[in-house]
C-alpha positions in Angstrom: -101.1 -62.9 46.8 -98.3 -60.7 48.7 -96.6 -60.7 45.3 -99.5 -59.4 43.9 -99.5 -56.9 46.0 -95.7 -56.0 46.1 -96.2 -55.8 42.4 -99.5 -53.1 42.7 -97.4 -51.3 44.9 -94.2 -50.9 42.3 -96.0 -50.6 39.3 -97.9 -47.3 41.5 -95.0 -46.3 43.5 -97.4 -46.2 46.3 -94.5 -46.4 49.0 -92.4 -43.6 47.3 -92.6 -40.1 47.7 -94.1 -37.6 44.8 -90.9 -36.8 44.1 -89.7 -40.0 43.4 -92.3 -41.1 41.4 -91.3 -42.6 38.0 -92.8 -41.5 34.0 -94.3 -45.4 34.4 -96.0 -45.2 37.8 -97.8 -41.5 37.0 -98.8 -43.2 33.5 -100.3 -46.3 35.5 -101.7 -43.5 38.4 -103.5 -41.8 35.4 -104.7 -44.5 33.7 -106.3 -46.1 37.0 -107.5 -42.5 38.5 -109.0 -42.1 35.0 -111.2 -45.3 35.1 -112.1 -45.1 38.2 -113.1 -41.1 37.5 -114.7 -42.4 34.8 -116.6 -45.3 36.5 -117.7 -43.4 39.6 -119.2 -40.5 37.2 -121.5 -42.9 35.9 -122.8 -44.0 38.6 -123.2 -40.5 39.9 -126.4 -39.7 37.9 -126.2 -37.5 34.3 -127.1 -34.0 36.0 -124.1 -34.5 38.0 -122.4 -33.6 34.2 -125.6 -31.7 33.2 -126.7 -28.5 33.9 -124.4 -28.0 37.1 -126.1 -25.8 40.4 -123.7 -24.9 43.3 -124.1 -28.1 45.0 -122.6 -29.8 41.5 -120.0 -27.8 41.2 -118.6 -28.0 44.6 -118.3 -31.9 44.0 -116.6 -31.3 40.7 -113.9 -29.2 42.3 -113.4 -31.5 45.7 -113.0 -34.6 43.4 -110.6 -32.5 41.3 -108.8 -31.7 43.6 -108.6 -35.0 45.7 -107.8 -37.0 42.2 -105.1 -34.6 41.4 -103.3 -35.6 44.7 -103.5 -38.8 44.3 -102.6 -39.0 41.0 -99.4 -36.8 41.8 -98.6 -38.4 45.2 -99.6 -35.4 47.1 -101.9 -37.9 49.0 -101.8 -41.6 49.3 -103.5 -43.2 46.2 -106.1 -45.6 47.4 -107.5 -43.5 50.3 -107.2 -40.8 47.7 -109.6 -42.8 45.6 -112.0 -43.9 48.5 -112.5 -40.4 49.4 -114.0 -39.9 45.9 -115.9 -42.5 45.8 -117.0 -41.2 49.3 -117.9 -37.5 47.8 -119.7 -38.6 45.1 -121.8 -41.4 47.4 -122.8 -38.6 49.3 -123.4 -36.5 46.4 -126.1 -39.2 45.6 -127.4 -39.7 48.8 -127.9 -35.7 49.4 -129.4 -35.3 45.8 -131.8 -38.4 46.1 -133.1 -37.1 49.5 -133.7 -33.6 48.3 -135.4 -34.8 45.2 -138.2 -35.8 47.6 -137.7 -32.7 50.1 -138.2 -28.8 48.8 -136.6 -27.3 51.6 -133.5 -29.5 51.3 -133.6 -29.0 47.5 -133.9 -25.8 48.0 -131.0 -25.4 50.8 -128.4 -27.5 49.0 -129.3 -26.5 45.1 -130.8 -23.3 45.7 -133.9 -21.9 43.7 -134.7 -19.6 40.6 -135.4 -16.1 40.5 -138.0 -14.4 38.9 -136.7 -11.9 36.9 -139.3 -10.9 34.3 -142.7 -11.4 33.9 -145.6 -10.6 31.5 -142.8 -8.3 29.9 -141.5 -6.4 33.1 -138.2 -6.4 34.8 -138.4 -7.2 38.6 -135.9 -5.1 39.4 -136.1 -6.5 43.4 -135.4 -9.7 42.2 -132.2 -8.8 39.5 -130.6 -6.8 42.3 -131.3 -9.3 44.5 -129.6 -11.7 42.0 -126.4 -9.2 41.4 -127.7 -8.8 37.9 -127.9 -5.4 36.1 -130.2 -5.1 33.4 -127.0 -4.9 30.7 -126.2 -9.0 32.0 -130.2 -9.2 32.0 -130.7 -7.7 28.2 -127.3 -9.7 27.2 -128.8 -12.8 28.4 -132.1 -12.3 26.2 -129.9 -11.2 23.4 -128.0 -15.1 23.9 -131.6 -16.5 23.7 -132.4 -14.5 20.7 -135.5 -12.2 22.4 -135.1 -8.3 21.2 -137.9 -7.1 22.9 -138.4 -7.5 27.0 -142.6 -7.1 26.1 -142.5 -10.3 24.5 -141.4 -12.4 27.6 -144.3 -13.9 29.5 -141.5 -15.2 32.3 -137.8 -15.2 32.7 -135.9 -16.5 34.8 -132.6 -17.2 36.5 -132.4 -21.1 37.5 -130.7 -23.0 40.2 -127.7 -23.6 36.9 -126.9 -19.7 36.9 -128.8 -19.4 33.7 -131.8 -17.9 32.2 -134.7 -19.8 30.7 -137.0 -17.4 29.2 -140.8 -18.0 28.2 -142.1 -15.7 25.2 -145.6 -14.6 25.1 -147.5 -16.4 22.3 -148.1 -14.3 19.1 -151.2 -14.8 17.0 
């Protein structure tokens, strides 16, 4: 067993320096960070890949960030990788209690913004949003909607996008 271990710790250089780490032991650090990147992801529910709100995103980055240290050395390589598998627990935790609480939903992913409705701009609500009607009528142009009278509702959601409902022609 200890030359098991011994042998974990050379193929990852986890006793040596950044520095001194070898082409081998960052190939072996990427192919492990990426499994276990890969692993973890899975089990972190599809909207954590999906349409990302703030509360996404801010994972994304931390567990960036804390895999690129421990890939490099900047940080020890194990409790590198238990502080991911940490974020993203917590990630899952947060996100499956706010599923069945609005106001934590609503403070950790935020909400959507009105923006438009039965062919009207709110204007309250896109300053409010630090929209101006060019981003507003580029958005629509994205969605393929020419004419602002034709939406029944749009809206900017938790993602940062706009869903937009047409009115129905007859």
């Amino acid at each position: 067993m200890e030359s098991l271990l011994s042998g974990i710790q050379n193929v990852l250089g986890l006793s040596l320096p950044a520095q001194q780490l070898g082409f081998g032991q960052m190939a072996v650090r990427a192919a492990c960070m990426y499994v276990l990147l890969l692993t973890i992801i899975r089990f972190g529910k599809k909207r954590f890949l999906g349409r990302a709100t703030a509360f996404d995103v801010v994972l994304t980055i931390t567990v960036g960030s804390v895999a690129a240290r421990g890939l490099t050395g900047g940080a020890p390589f194990f409790p590198a990788s238990l502080a991911i598998v940490v974020l993203v627990a917590m990630h899952w935790l947060i996100s499956w209690a706010a599923k069945g609480s609005p106001l934590l939903s609503s403070m950790v992913k935020g909400h959507d913004t009105l923006l438009i409705q039965n062919g009207s701009i709110i204007d309250t609500n896109l300053s409010n949003a630090h929209m101006s009607r060019d981003d507003l009528h580029e958005d629509l142009r994205e969605k393929g909607v020419a004419d602002i009278g034709s939406v029944a509702e749009a809206r900017l959601e938790r993602s940062g996008r706009l869903s937009v409902i047409e009115e129905k022609r007859h």
